[in-house]
Structures are given as structure tokens and as C-alpha cells.
N, C-alpha and C positions, 0 to 999 in steps of 0.2 A: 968775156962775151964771145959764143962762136961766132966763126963766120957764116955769111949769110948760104953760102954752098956749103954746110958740113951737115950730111944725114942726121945726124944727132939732135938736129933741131928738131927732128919731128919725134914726137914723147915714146912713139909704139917703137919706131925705132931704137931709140935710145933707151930703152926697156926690153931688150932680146935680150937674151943670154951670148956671152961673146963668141960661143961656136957657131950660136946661130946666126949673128949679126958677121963674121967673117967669111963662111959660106954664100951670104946675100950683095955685102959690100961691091964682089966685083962688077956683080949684076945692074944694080943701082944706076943708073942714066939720069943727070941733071937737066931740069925742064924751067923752062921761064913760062909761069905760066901770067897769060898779060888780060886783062880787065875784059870779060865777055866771051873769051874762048871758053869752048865747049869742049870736055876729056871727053864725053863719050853720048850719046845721042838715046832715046828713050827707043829702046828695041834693038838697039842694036847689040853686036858680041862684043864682049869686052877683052881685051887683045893686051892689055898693060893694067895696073894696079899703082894707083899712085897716094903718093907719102908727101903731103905740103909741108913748108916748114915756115914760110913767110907768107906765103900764100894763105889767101880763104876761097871755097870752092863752095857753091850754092847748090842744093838738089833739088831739081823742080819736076812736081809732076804737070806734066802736059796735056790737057784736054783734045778734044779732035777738033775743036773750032780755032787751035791756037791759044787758048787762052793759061796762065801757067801759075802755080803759086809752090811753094817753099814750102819743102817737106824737114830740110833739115843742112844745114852750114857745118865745114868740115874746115878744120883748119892742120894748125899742128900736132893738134891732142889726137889727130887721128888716121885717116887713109881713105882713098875713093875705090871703091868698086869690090864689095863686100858678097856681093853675086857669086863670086870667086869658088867663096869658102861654102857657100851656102847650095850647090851645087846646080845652079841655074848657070845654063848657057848667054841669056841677053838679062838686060837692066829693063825698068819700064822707068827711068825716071832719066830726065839731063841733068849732067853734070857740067856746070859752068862756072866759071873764076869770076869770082866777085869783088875778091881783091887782089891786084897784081902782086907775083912774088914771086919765090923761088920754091920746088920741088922737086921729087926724084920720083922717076915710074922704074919699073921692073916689068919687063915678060911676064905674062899671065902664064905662062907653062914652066917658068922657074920656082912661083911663090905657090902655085899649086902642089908641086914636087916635094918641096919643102913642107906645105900644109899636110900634106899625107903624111909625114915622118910622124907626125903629134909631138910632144913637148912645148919648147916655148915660142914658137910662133903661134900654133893651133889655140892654147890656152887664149894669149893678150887678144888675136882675132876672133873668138868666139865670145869674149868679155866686150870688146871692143862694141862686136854686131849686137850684142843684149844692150849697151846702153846707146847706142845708136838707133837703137827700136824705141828707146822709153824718148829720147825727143822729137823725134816723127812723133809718136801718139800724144807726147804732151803737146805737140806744136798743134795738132789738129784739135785738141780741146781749148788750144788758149785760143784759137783763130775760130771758134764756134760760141764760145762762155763770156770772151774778156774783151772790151774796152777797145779800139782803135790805139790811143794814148800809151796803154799796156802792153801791148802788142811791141810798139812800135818800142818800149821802153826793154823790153825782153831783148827781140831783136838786134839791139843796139848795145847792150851788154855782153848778149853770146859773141857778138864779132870780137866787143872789145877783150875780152878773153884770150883771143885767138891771135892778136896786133899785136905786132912787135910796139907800136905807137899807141897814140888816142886817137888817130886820125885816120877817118875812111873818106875814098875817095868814093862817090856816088850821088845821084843825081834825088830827087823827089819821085821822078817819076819812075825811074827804079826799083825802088822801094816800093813803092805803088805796083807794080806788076810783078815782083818776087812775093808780096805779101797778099796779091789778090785782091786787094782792094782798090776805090776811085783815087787820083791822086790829089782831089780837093781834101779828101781824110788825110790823108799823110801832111800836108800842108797846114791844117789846122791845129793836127795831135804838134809836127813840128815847132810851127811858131808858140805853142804850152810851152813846151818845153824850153825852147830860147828863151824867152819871156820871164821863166823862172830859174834861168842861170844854170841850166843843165848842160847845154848844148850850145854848137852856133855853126848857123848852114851858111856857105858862102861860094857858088859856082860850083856847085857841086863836088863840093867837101862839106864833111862835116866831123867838128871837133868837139871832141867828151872833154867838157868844164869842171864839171860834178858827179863824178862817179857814186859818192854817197847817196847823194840827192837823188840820182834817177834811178838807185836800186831802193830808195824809200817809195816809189814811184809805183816801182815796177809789180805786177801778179807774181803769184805764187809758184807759176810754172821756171819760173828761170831757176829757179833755186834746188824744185825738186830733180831739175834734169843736171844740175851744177852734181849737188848730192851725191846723184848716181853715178855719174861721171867720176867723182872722187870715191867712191865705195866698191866698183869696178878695177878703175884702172888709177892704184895707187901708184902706177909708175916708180916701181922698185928698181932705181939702175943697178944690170946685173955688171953693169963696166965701166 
């Protein structure tokens, strides 16, 4: 098992090719990233590029009355601040840590330098950014077509995905404002699901029982964004 500080935990990274991953290595700064910090603010320049490896990091877009919902959860299958490659100076969306962990940022002027070379970092983050698009859009169809229950059942999957554990630390009414909805819904799709052996909320934790069960559960959208994610980024370790 790595350790909980070895780069390698996070997939993009441990998918470079080793020239490129030796070039990058020294650059690499270790981050505790801890429950509700924010990497980087909607508008603002992004100054770092970061690589979670225990860590989950939440993408919200921001309304101008305050109000925020969930474009799309980043864990270790991936990296924050995509802007980079895509040749945009600011982000419109916050980046905030949803689940405490460990990760590693790099200098936004190192992984640039690098992106310019092309080979295999430019490839895995241009792969990366295409399926990072397909769950933003799926996410905004499941949150417009599907079910509260559904939803909440996607949601609860993609983390588990992404968890070293079955266990997320998190509140109801969290969830209720990451997902954009009242958190009387979240409450009620919840207690479904304890009820039938899926789940169990307890001070905000909550522990995956029945991973079968809640993907028998679950819409169609978790699967086709899982898919892509595996048809994309096969995570070929080149070391």
C-alpha cells in the first residue's frame, strides 16, 4: 500500500511517462488539504495546479445571490485547475475540499512549461479535461431529469470511488448545498436509503453498507460518466 504522501497515489500522475514524471517530481509541494478549504475562488488566477491523492475536492458553481451547486468532485483519478491547459487566465467555478486528505500542487508556470512540450503530460490532460466535461454535463442532466434519491445515490458513489475508505465525513446539510437542493430532500432520499441497508448517517458521517444495493439504486448517469472515465484514462503505468 503507498504511503499516504507518495505522488503516485494520484492516477494522472502515476501515469506519466518517467522522463516526465522526473522533470515534475521536484516541483511537486505536499498540501494537507483539510474539510471546506477552498484551492482557488470563482474568478480568480490560478497560481498552482493541484494533484489530490486522499483528498476529494468539490467544484461549485456560484450564483451572485451566494447560492452554489456541484458541477463536478475530483479526487485521485484526477487534478484541479484545468484552466491551465485550456488557455484561460481565471476559473468561474470554487474549488473546495470536501474531503480531508493529502495532495500535491505544483507552480502554474512549471506545469504550463511542461504542457507546451506535448507528449505525455499534454495527451493524459487533454483526456483528462474531455472526461471531466462529460461529468459536468452529465451531472447537470441528472440534477435537471433524475430523482432527489438518484442523485443523491450517484453522488455517493462518485466519492466512494475516489475514498481510500467507505466513509465520508459530512453533514446533510452539506450535501443539501453542494447539490443545490432543500435539505428536508436530502433527509428524506437519506433516511430511503438507511432504511434499506445502504447507508447509515450518524453526526455527520456517513458509512457505505451496500455498495451493490445503492448502485441497483442508482441512474444511469454514474455509469456513463464511470465508462468514460475508464475509456479515457486507462491509466497505463508508464513506471
Amino acid at each position: 500500500m503507498l504511503h499516504p504522501s507518495n505522488p503516485r497515489q494520484n492516477h494522472l500522475l502515476a501515469s506519466l511517462p518517467a522522463d516526465v514524471y522526473e522533470r515534475l517530481a521536484p516541483h511537486l509541494e505536499p498540501v494537507t488539504m483539510q474539510l471546506g478549504k477552498v484551492l482557488h475562488e470563482s474568478g480568480s488566477q490560478l497560481h498552482h495546479l493541484y494533484f489530490p491523492t486522499t483528498g476529494i475536492v468539490s467544484l461549485l458553481h456560484v450564483m451572485e445571490n451566494g447560492n452554489s451547486a456541484e458541477i463536478a468532485i475530483i479526487g485521485r483519478d484526477g487534478l484541479v485547475g484545468i484552466s491551465l491547459f485550456m488557455g484561460g487566465g481565471t476559473v468561474l467555478s470554487r474549488a473546495m475540499v470536501l474531503s480531508t486528505g493529502q495532495g500535491y500542487r505544483i507552480k502554474a508556470s512549471i506545469i504550463k512549461q511542461e504542457f507546451s512540450l506535448g507528449g505525455g503530460l499534454q495527451e493524459l490532460a487533454l483526456r483528462y479535461t474531455q472526461a471531466l466535461i462529460t461529468q459536468m454535463a452529465q451531472t447537470a442532466l441528472c440534477n435537471r431529469h433524475h430523482a432527489l434519491e438518484q442523485q443523491l445515490c450517484r453522488w455517493l458513489l462518485a466519492n466512494l470511488d475516489r475514498l481510500p475508505g467507505n466513509e465520508l465525513v459530512i453533514t446533510q446539510e452539506m450535501i443539501a448545498n453542494i447539490l443545490g437542493v432543500r435539505r428536508e430532500g436530502i433527509s428524506e432520499a437519506a433516511c430511503k436509503l438507511q432504511n434499506d441497508g445502504m447507508i447509515k448517517f450518524s453526526r455527520g458521517h456517513i458509512t457505505i453498507l451496500d455498495r451493490q444495493k445503492l448502485e441497483s439504486r442508482v441512474c444511469e448517469c454514474y455509469l456513463v460518466v464511470r465508462q468514460e472515465y475508464d475509456r479515457l484514462l486507462s491509466f497505463r503505468h508508464y513506471v
